[in-house]
N, C-alpha and C positions, 0 to 999 in steps of 0.2 A: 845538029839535033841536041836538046838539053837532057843534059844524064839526068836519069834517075836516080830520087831520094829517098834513100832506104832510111828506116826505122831501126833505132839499136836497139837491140837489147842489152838492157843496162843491169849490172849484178851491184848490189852496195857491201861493201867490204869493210867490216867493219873492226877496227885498230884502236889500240890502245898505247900507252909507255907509260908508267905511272900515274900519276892524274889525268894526263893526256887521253881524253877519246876522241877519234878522229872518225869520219867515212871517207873513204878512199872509192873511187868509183871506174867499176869495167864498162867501156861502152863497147856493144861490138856490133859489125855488119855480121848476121846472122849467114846472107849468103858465102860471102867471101873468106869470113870467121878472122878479117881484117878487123882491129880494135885498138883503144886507145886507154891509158889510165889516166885518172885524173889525182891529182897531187896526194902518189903514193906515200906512206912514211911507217914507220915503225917496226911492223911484221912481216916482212918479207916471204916467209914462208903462205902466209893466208893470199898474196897477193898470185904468186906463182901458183897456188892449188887453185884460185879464181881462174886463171889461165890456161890448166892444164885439165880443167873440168869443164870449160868450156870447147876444148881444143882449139882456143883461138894464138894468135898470130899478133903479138904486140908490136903497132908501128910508129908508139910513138906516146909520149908524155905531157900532158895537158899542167901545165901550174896555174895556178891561180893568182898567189903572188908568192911571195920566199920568205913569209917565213916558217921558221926550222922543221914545226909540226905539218908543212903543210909541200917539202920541199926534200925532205931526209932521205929517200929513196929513191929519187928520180935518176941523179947520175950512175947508181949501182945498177937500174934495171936496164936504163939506156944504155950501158957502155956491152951487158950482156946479151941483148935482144935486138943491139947495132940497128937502133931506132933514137931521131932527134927527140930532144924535151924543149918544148914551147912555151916561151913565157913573153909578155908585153915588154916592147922597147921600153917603154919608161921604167917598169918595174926593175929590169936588168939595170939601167942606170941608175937607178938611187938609191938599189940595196947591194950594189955590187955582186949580184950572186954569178958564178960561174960552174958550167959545164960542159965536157968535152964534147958533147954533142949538143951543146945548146945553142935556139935559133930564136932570134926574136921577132916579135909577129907584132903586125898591127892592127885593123879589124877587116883586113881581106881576108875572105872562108877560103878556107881548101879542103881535097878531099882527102879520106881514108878511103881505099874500097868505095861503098857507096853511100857511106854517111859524109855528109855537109858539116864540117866544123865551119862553125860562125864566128867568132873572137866578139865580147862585147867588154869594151875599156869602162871601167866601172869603178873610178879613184873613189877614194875614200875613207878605207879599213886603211889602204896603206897607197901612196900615191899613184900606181901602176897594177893595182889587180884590176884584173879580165875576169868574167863569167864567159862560158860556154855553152853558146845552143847548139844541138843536134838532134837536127828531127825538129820533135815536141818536146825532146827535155833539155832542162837548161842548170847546165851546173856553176855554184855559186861560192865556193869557196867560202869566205868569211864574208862576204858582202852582204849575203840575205838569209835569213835561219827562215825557217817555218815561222817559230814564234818572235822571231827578235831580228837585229841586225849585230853585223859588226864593233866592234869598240873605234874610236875614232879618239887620235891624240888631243887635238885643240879644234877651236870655233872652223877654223879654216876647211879642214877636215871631215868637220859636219858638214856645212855646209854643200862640201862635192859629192860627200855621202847620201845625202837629201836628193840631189841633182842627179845621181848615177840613179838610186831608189826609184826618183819618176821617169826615169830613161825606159826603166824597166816597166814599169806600169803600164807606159803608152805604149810602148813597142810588141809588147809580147800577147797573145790571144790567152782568155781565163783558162783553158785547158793546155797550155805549157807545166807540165812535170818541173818540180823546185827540187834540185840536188843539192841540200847545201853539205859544209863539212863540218858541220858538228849535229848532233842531234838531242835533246834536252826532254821532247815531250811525243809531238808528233810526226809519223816515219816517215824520211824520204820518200821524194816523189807526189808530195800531195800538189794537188792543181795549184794553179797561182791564184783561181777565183777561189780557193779556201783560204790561202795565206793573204788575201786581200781582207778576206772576215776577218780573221784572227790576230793579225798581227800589227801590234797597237803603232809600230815604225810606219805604217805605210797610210796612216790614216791625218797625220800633219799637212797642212798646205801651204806653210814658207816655212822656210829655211832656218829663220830665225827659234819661230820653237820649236822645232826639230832638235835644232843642235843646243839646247836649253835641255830639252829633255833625256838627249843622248849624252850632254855631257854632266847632269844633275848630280850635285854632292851625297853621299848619305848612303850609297850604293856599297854593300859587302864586297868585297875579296871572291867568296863563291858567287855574287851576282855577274860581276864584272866577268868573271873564268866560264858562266854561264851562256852569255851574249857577247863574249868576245868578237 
């Protein structure tokens, strides 16, 4: 018999550390109160009052990819809530991050309770981040803003960033929920057929000006920190 796919309820948590503003995100099986975080970092205190206002049950830690802002809490909540933190085999290989409960995943789902984690490899921002579907929402780390995308080091980069971008296009229905981890204008969770309107990343069709226009000269210090 095929289990049942519960819908999370999803809390956005929303962090800071000096110029750093992050969303951190609760997903949980409403029945089982079975949940997962997604790349906790900075406040730890707002994270555990998400948890304890929920009454949920942390089982476990969603990364996106490693870096610092998006990776700072995971080992401290796992080692206390004796739940694994999940991040892509590639990403664990090329940024060397480690932790004592960390597992690397590839894009076989598993469950929590009765949410379906999906693993979607989505190189790009950084060679090994993963987005996460569950349910209808799908979380996106640096890979995809409402309004923008990730920063991307060189042409190459672009390029997989273009390539992860229509992965997501084609695969997901306009009413998938966008979690990403920064937020600049418009609030988590907007459908993807909105972030399809508005978001000038997803409107290129090769590669080449994509990553022409993502990697463009002339761009601020606060542009660059804004579309990170």
């Amino acid at each position: 018999m095929e289990e049942c796919e519960v819908e999370p309820v999803v809390d956005v948590i929303r962090v800071e550390h000096q110029f750093m503003k992050n969303n951190n995100y609760l997903a949980m099986d409403p029945l089982s109160r079975d949940a997962v975080l997604v790349d906790p970092a900075w406040q730890d205190e707002k994270i555990e009052a998400a948890l304890a206002g929920r009454g949920a049950r942390l089982r476990g830690v969603l990364l996106t990819h490693a870096h610092f802002d998006h990776v700072h809490l995971a080992e401290q909540l796992s080692e206390r809530h004796g739940c694994p933190v999940w991040m892509s085999e590639r990403e664990i290989a090329v940024s060397g991050y480690r932790a004592g409960r960390l597992a690397a995943i590839d894009e076989t789902p598993w469950r929590v309770g009765g949410l379906r984690i999906q693993p979607i490899l989505t190189p790009g921002h950084t060679p090994g981040c993963a987005c996460y579907l569950i349910g209808g929402h799908l979380f996106t780390g640096d890979v995809l803003f409402i309004e923008g995308c990730g920063i991307c080091p060189d042409e190459m980069a672009a390029h997989q960033m273009f390539d992860s971008l229509e992965r997501l296009k084609e695969a997901l229905p306009g009413n998938t929920r966008i979690y990403p981890g920064h937020t600049y204008q418009l609030e988590p969770g907007q459908p993807l057929s909105k972030v399809l309107a508005c978001n000038i990343y997803l409107q290129f069709r090769d590669r080449e000006s994509f990553a022409a226009y993502r990697l463009r000269s002339g761009q601020s210090m606060q542009k660059l920190l804004a579309f990170r």
